[in-house]
N, C-alpha and C positions, 0 to 999 in steps of 0.2 A: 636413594637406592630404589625404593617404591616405582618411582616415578620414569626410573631407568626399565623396569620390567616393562610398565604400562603402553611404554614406547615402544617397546620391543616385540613386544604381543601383538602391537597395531601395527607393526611393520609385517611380523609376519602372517596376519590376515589382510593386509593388503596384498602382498605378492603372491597369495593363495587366491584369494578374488580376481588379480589379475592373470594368472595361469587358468583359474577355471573359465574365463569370459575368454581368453586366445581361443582356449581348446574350443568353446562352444561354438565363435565365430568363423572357428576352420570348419569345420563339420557345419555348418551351415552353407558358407560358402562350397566348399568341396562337393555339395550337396545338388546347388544350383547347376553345378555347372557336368555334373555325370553323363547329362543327354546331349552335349552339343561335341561338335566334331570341331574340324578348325584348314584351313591353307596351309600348304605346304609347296612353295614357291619351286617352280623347276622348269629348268630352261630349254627342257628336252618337252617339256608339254608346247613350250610355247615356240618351238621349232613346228611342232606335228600341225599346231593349228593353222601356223605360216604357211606350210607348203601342205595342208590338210589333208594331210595324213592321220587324225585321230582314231581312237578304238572304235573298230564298227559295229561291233555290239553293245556300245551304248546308248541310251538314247539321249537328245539334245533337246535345249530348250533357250531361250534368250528372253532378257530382261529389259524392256527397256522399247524405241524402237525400231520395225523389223528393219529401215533404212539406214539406222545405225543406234546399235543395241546399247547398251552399259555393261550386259554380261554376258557370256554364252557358258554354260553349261553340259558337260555330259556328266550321265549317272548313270549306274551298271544297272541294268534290267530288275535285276532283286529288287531294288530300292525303285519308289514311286513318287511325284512330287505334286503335289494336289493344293495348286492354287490358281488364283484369277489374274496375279501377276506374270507369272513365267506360262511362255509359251510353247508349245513344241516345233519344232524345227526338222525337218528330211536333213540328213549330216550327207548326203551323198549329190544334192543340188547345186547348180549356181547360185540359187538364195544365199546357199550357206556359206561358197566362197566368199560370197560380196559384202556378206554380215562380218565374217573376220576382217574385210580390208577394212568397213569402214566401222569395226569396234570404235564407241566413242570416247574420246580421250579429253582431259583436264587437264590444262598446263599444272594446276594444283596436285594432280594425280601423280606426277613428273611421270611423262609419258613414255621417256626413253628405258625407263626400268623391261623389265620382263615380264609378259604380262600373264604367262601359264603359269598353272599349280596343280596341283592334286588336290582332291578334295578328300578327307581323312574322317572317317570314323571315331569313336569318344575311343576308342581302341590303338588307332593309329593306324590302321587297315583301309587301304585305298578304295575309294567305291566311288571317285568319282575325277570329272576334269572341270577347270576353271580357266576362262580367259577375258581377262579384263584387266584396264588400269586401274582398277579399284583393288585396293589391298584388305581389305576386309571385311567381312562378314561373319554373320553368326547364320551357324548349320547344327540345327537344332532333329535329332533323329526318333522316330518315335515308335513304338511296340512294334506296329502293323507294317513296319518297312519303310514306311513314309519319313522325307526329307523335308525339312522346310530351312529354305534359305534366305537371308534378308541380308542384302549386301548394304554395308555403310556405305549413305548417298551423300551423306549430308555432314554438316559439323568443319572441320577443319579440310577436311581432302573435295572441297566440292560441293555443292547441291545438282539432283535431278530436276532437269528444267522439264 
């Protein structure tokens, strides 16, 4: 009988240790991830950039290069993006047409999918445009407005050459 309790008492401090480590590793994770935004696939972004139509009070930026990009970008004026990778782009040029036609594409990428999105705040609140074969990246948002974005190049869907 002894030995039935002993058992029983470590059974249930095991499932206590193991309830308090879930909880702890949710709220850590949940934690990590509060600043970043995410893609939101749609078919009407990737209509506008076709026939470039996109919002004209965004501003535009492309990743990659200018002869044929990996990404193109627009962000709503609020938000800032302040880095050495992405460049800014005139959304109302022939550059910019020529940059959509010749977006570059990865048979890996499976090209024929849709390549517009929204760009989505940790909120769910639109603040931006995406177009590229590249299905993802991390859109990490910060105090001061500032976006930073790191599209996945590499790993399974591709490397940037």
């Amino acid at each position: 009988m002894h030995q039935i309790q002993i058992n029983l008492h470590n059974s249930r401090l095991m499932r206590l240790g193991i309830a308090i480590s879930t909880l702890f590793l949710a709220a850590m994770i949940s934690g990590c991830f509060e600043n970043y935004g995410r893609l939101k696939r749609n078919p009407e972004v990737t209509k506008a950039f076709k026939t470039n139509q996109v919002e004209q009070s965004y501003k535009y930026y492309y990743y990659g290069r200018s002869n044929q990009p990996y990404v193109i970008v627009g962000i709503d004026r609020e938000y800032h993006m302040k880095s050495f990778m992405w460049r800014e782009v005139d959304h109302s040029g022939d550059k910019f047409a020529e940059m959509i036609y010749w977006i570059w594409e990865d048979i890996l990428y499976a090209p024929y999918y849709e390549k517009g999105a929204e760009i989505l705040d940790p909120q769910g609140e639109k603040v931006g445009l995406w177009y590229s074969p590249i299905w993802w990246a991390a859109i990490r948002f910060h105090e001061d407005n500032r976006i930073e974005i790191m599209p996945d190049t590499g790993g399974s869907g591709g490397s940037v050459r």
